[in-house]
VMD Tcl script that builds the backbone (N, CA, C; Angstrom):
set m [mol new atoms 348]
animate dup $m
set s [atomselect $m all]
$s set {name element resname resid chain x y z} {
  {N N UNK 1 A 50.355 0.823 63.613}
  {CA C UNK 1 A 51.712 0.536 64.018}
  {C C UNK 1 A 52.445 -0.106 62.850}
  {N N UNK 2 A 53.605 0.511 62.327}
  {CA C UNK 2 A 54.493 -0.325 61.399}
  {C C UNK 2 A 55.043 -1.751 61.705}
  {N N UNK 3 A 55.239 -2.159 60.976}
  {CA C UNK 3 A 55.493 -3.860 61.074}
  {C C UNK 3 A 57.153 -3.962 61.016}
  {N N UNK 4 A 57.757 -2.602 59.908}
  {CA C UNK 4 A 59.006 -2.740 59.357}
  {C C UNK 4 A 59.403 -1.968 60.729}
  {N N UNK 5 A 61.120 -2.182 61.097}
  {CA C UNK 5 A 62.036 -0.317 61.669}
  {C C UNK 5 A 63.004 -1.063 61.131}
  {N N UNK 6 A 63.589 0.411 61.307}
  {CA C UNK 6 A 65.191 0.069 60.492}
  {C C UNK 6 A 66.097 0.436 61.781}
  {N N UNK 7 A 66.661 -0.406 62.415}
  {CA C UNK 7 A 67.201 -0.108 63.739}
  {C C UNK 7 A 68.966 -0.352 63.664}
  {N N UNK 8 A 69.828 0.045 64.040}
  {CA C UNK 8 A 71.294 -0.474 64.069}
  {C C UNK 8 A 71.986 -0.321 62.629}
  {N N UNK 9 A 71.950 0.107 62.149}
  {CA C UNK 9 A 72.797 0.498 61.218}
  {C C UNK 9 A 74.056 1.270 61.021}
  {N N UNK 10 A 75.247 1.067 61.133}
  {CA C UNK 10 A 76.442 1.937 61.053}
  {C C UNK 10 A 76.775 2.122 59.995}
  {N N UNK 11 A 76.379 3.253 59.513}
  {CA C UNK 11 A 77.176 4.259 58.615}
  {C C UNK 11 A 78.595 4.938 58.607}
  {N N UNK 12 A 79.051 5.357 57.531}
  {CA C UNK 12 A 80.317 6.719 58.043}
  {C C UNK 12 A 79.334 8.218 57.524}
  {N N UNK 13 A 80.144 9.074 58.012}
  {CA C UNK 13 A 79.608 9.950 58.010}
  {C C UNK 13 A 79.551 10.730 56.297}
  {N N UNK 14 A 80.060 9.887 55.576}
  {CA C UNK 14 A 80.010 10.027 53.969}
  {C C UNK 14 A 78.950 9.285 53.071}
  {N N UNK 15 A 78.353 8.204 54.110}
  {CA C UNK 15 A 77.317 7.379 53.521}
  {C C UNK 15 A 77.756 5.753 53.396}
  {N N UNK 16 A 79.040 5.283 53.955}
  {CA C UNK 16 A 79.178 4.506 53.408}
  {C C UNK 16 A 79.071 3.445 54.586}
  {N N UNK 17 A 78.817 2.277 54.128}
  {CA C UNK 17 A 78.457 1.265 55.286}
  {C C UNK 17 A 79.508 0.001 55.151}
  {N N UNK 18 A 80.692 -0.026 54.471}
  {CA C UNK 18 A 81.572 -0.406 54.235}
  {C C UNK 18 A 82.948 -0.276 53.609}
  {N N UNK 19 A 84.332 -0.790 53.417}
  {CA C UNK 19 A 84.974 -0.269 52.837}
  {C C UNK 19 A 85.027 -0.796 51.325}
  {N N UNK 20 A 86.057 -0.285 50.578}
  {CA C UNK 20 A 86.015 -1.182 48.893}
  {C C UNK 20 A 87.076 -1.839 49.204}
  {N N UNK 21 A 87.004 -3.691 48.653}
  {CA C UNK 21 A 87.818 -4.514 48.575}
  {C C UNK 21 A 87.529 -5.458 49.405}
  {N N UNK 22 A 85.859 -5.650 49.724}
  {CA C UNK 22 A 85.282 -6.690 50.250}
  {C C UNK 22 A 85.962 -8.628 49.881}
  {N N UNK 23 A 86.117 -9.083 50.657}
  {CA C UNK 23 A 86.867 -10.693 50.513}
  {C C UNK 23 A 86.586 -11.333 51.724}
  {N N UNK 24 A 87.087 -12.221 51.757}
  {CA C UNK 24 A 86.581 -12.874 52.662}
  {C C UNK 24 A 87.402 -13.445 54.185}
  {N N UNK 25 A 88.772 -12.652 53.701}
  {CA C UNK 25 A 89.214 -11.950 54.775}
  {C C UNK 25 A 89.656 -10.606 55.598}
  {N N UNK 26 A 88.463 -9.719 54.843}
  {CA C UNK 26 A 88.338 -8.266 54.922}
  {C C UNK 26 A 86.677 -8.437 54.777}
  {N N UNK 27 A 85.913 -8.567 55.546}
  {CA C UNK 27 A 84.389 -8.991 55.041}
  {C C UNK 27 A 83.950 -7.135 55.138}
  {N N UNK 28 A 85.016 -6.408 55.642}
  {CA C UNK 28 A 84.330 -4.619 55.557}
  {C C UNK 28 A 85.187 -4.264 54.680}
  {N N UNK 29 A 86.444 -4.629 54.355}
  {CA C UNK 29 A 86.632 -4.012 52.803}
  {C C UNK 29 A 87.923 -3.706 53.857}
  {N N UNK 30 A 88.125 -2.785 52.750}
  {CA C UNK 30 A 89.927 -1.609 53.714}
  {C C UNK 30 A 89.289 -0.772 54.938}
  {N N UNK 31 A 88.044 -0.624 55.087}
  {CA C UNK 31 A 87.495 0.498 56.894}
  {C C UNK 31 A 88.187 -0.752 57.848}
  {N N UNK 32 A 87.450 -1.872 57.248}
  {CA C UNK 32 A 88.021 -2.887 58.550}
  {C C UNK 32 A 86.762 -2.972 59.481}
  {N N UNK 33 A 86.730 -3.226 61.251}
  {CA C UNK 33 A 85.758 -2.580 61.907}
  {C C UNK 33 A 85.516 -1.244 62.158}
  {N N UNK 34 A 86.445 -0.569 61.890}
  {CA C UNK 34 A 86.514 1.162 61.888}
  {C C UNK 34 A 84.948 1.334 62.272}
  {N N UNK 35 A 83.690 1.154 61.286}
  {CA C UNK 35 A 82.855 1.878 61.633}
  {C C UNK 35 A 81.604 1.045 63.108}
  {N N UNK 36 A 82.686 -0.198 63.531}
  {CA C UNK 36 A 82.295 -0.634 65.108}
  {C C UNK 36 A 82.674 -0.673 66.187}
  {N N UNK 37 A 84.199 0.178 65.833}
  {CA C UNK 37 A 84.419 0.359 67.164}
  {C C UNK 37 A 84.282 0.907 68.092}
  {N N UNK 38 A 83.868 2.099 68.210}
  {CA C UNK 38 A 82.319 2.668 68.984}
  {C C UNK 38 A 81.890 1.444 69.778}
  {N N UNK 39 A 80.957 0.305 69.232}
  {CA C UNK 39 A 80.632 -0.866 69.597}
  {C C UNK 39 A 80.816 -1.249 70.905}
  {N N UNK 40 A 81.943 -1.868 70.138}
  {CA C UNK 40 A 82.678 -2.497 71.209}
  {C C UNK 40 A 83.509 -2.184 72.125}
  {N N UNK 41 A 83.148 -0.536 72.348}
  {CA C UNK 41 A 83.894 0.214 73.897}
  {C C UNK 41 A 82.760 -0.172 74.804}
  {N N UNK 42 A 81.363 -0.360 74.454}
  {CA C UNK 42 A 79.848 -0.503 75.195}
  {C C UNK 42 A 80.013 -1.925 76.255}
  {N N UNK 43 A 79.535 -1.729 77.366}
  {CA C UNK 43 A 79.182 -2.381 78.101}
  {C C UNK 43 A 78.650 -3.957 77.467}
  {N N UNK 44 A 77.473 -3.703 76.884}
  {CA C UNK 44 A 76.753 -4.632 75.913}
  {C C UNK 44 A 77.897 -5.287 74.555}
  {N N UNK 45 A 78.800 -4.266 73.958}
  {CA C UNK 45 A 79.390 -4.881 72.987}
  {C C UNK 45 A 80.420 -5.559 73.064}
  {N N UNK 46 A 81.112 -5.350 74.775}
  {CA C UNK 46 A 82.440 -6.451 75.420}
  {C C UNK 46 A 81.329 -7.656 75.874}
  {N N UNK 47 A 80.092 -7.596 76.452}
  {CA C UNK 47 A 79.718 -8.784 76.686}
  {C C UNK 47 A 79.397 -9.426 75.451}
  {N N UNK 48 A 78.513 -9.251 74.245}
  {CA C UNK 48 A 78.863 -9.464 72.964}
  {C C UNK 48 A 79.662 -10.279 72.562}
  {N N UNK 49 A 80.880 -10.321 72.737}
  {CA C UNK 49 A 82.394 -10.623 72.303}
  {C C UNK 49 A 82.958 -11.284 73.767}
  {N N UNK 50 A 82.525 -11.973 74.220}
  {CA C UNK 50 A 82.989 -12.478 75.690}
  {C C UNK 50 A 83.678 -11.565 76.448}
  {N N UNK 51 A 83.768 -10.358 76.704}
  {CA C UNK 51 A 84.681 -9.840 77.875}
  {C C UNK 51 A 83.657 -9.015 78.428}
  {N N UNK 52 A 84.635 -8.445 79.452}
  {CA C UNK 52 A 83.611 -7.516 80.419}
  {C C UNK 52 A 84.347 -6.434 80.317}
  {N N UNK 53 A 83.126 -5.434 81.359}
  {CA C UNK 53 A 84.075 -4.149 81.509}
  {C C UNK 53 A 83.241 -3.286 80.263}
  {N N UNK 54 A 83.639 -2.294 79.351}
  {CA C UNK 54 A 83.127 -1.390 79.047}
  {C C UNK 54 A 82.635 -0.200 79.707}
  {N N UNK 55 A 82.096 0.501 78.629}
  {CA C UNK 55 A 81.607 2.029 78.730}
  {C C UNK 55 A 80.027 1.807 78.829}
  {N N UNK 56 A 79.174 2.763 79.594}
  {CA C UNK 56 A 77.922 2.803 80.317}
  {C C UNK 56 A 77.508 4.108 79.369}
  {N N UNK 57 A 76.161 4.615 79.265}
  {CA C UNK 57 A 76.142 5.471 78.907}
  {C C UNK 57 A 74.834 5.843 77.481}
  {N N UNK 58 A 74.669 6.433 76.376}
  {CA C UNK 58 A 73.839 6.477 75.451}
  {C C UNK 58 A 74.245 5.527 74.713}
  {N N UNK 59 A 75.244 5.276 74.367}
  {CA C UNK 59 A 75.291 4.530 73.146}
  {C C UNK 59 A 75.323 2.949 73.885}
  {N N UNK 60 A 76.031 2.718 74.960}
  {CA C UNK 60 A 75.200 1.269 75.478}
  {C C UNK 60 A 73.861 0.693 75.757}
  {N N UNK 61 A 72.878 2.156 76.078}
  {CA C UNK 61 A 71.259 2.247 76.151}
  {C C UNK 61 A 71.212 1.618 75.305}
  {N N UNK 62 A 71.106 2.777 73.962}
  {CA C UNK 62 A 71.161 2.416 72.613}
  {C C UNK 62 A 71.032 0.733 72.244}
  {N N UNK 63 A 72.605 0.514 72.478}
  {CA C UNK 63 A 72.496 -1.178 71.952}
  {C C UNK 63 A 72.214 -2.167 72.997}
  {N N UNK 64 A 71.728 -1.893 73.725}
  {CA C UNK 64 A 70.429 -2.549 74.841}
  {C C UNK 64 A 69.304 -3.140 73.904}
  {N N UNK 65 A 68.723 -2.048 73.190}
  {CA C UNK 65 A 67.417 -2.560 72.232}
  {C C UNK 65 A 67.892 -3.418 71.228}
  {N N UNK 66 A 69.116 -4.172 70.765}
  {CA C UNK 66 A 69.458 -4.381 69.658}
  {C C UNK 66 A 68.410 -5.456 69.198}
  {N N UNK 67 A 68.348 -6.447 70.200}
  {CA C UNK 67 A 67.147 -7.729 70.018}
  {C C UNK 67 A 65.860 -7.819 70.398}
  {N N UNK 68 A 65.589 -6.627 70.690}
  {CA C UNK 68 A 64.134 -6.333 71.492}
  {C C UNK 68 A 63.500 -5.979 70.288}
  {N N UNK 69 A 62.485 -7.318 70.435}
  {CA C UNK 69 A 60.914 -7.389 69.273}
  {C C UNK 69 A 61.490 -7.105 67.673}
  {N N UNK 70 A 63.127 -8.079 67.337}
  {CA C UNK 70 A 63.074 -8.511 66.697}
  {C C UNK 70 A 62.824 -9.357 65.676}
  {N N UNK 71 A 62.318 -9.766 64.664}
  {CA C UNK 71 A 61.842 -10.740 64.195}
  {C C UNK 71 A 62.467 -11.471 62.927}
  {N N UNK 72 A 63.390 -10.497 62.223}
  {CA C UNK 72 A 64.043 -10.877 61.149}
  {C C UNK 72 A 65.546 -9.649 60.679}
  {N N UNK 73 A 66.860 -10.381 60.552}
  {CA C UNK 73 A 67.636 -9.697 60.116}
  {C C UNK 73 A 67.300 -9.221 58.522}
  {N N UNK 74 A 67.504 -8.063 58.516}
  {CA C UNK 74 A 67.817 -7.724 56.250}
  {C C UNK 74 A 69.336 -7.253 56.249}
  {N N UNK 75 A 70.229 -7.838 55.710}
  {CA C UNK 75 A 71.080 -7.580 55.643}
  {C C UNK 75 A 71.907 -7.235 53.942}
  {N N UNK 76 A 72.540 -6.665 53.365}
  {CA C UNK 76 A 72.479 -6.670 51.680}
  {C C UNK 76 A 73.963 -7.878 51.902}
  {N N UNK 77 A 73.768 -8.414 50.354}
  {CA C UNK 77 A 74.831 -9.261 50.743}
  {C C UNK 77 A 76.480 -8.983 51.035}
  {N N UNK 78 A 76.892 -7.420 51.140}
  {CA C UNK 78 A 77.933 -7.643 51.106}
  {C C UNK 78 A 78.273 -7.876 53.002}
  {N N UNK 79 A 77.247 -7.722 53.715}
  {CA C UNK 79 A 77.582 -8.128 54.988}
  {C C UNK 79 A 77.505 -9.153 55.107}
  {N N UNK 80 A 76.570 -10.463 54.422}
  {CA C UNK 80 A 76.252 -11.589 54.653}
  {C C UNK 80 A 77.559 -12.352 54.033}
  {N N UNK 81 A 78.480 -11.899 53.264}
  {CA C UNK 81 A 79.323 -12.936 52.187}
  {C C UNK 81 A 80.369 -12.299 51.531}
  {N N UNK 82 A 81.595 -12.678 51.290}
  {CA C UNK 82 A 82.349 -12.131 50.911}
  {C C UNK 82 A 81.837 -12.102 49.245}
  {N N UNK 83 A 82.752 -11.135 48.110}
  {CA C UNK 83 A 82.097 -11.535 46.697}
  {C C UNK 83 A 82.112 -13.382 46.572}
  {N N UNK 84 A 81.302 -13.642 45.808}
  {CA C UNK 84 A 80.865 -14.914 45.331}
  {C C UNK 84 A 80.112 -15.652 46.054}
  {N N UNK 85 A 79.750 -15.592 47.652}
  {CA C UNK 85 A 79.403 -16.457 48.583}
  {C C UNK 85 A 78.218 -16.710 47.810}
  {N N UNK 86 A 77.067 -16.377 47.336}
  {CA C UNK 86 A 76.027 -16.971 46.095}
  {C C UNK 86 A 76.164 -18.388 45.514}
  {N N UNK 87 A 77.540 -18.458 44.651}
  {CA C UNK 87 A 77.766 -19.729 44.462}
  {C C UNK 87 A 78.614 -21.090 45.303}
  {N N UNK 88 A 78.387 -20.399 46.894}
  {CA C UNK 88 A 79.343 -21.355 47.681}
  {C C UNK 88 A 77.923 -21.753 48.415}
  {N N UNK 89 A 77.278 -23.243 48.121}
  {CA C UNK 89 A 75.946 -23.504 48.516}
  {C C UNK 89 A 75.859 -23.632 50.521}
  {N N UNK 90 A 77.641 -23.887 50.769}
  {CA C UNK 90 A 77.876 -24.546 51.994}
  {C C UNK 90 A 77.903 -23.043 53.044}
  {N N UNK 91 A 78.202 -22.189 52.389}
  {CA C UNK 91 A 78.434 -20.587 52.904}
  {C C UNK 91 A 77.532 -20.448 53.712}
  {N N UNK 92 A 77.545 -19.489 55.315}
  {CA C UNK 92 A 76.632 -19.726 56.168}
  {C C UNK 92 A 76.784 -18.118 56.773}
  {N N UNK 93 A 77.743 -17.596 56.385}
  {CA C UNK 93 A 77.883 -16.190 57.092}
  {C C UNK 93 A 79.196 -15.884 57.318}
  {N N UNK 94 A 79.651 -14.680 57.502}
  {CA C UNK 94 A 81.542 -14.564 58.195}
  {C C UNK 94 A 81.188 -14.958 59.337}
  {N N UNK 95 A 80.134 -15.361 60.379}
  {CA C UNK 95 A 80.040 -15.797 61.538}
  {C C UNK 95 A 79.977 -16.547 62.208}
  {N N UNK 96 A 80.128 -17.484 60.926}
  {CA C UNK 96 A 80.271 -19.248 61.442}
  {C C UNK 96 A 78.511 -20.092 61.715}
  {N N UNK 97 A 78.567 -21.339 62.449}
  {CA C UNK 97 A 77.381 -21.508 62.617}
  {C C UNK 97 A 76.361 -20.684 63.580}
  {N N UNK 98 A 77.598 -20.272 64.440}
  {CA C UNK 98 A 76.675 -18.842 65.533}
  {C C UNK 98 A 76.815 -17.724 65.695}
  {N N UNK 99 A 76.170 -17.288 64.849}
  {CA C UNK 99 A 75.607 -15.600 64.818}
  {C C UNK 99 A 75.740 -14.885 65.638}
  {N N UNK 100 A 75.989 -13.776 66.304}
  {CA C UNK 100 A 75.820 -12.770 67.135}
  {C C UNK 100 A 74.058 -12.469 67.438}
  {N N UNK 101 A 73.199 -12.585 65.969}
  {CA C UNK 101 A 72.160 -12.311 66.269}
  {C C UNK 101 A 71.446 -13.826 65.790}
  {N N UNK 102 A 70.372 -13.736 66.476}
  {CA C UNK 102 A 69.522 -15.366 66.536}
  {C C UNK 102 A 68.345 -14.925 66.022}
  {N N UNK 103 A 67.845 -14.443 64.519}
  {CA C UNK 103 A 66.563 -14.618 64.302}
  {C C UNK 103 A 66.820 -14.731 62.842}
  {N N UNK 104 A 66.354 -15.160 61.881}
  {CA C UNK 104 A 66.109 -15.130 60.137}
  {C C UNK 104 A 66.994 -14.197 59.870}
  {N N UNK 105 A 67.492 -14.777 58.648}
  {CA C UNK 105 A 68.311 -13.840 58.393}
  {C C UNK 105 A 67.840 -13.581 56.923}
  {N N UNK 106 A 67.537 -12.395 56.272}
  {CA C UNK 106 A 67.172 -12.074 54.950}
  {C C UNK 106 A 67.981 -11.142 53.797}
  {N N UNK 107 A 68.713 -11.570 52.908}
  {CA C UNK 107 A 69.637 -11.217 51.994}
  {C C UNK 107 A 69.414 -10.607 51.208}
  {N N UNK 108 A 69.405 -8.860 51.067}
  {CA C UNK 108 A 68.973 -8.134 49.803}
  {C C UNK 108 A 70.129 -8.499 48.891}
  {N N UNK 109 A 70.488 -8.900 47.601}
  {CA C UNK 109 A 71.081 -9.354 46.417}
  {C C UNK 109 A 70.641 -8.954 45.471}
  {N N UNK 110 A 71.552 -9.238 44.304}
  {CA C UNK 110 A 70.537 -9.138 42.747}
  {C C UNK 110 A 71.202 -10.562 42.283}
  {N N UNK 111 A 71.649 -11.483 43.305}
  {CA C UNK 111 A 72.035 -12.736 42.757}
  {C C UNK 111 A 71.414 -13.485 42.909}
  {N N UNK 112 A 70.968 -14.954 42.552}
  {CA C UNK 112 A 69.741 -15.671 42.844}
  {C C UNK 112 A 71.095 -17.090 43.551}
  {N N UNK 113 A 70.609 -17.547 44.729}
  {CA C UNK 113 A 71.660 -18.203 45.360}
  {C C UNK 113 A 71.070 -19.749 44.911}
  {N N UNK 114 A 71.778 -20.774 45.061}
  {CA C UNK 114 A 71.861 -22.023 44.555}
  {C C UNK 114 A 70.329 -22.696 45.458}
  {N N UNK 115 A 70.233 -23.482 44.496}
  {CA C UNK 115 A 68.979 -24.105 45.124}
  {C C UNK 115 A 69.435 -25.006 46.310}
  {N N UNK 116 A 68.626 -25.561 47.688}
  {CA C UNK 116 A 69.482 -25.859 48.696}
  {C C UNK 116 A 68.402 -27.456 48.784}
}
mol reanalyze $m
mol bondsrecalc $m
mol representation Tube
mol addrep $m
């Protein structure tokens, strides 16, 4: 049995998993959420986001499993941080102190972040 899956990932259909012009009040660049709003029509992705109501169906199945026999986020840094968040030691996520998801969170980079 593998130890790794690669589960939840939104792509566009060109390859790209974000837009260009990442900051830190555009943390997807110029797409924006474009490639979540799908998401958040789901049953699961209005409760997510405090509301109710939504769409039933495959793609709410789908994000049913999102936390099931999770053990660690990998995320590359441009989801974790706008450019520079590396040298902001206090930086914690665009998500504040509470996450959407609750387990480790692990930062593919080629930056080495401040000693803590």
């Amino acid at each position: 049995m593998s130890l790794v899956r690669v589960q939840h990932v939104a792509i566009s259909l060109d390859g790209f998993g974000t837009g260009e012009g990442l900051s830190l009040e555009a943390p997807f660049g110029h797409a924006g959420e474009r490639l979540h709003e799908w998401m958040f029509e789901t049953q699961w992705g209005r409760k997510m986001i405090g509301q109710s109501g939504g769409t039933s169906g495959v793609d709410d199945a789908f994000l049913r499993l999102f936390e099931q026999n999770i053990g660690a986020e990998i995320m590359g840094s441009g989801k974790y941080g706008y450019p520079g968040w590396h040298t902001d030691p206090q930086w914690k996520g665009h998500w504040g102190p509470n996450p959407v998801f609750h387990t480790p969170v692990f930062v593919l980079t080629r930056h080495t972040p401040p000693a803590y």
